[in-house]
N, C-alpha and C positions, 0 to 999 in steps of 0.2 A: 504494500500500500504506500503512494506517495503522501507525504507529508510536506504541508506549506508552509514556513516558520514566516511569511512575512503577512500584507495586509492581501484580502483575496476580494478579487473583483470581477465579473460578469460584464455582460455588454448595457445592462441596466443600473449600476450603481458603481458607486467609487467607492474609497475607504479615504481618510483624510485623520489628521490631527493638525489643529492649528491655535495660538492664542490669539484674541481678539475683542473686541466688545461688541454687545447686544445691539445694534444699528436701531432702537429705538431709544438705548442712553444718547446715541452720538446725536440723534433727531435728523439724522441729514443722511443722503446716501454718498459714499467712496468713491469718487473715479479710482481707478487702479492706479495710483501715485506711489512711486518707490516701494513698489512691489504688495501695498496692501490692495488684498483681495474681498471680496463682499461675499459670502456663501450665503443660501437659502438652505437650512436645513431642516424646516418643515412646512411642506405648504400649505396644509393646513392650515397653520396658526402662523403662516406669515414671520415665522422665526429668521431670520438673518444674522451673521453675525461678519464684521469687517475685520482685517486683522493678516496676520504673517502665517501664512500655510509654511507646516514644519514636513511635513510628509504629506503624497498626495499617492493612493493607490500604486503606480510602477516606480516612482521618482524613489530613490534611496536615500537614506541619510550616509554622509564619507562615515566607514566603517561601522553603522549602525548603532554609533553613539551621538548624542546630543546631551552636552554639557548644563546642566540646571545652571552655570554662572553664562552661559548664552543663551541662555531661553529668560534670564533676567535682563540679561544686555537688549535683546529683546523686544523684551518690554516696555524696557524706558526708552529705546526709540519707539516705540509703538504710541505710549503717551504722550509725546512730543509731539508726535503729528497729529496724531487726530484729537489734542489736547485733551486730556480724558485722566483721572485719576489711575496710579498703577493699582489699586483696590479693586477698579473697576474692569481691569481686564482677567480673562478667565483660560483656561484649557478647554478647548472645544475636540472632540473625536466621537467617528460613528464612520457611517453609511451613508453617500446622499444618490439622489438619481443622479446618473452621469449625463 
């Protein structure tokens, strides 16, 4: 039996991790500026979230680490731009439609 140690994905959905804030804290929507991205990840309830994609279903992270003092480094770019408390940004992962 093959086993898949990374994220697994279909022609219908992605897999993602990224931190970000709630695009109804920020009240405005993101042009894609310096690589922040806007995800829908439910359409349902209209959930979005803007923010730094860390991994995205095939993309790998360099040697499959990601240093918690660069996912802080981060952040505080993250704040800066889209001026927003670091309290305020979150760890977002799942599934979305691709």
């Amino acid at each position: 039996m093959k086993i898949r140690n990374g994220f697994v994905s279909n022609s219908s959905s992605s897999s993602f991790i990224m931190i970000g804030v709630d695009t109804e804290i920020l009240g405005r929507k993101i042009d894609s500026e310096s690589g922040i991205r806007t995800l829908y990840l439910n359409e349902s309830t209209d959930l979005s979230v803007s923010g730094f994609i860390l991994i995205d279903t095939d993309e790998e992270i360099e040697d499959g680490i990601l240093s918690v003092h660069k996912i802080n480094q981060m952040s505080d770019e993250l704040s800066r731009k889209l001026e927003v408390k670091v309290e305020d940004i979150k760890l977002y992962y799942g599934t979305r439609p691709a």
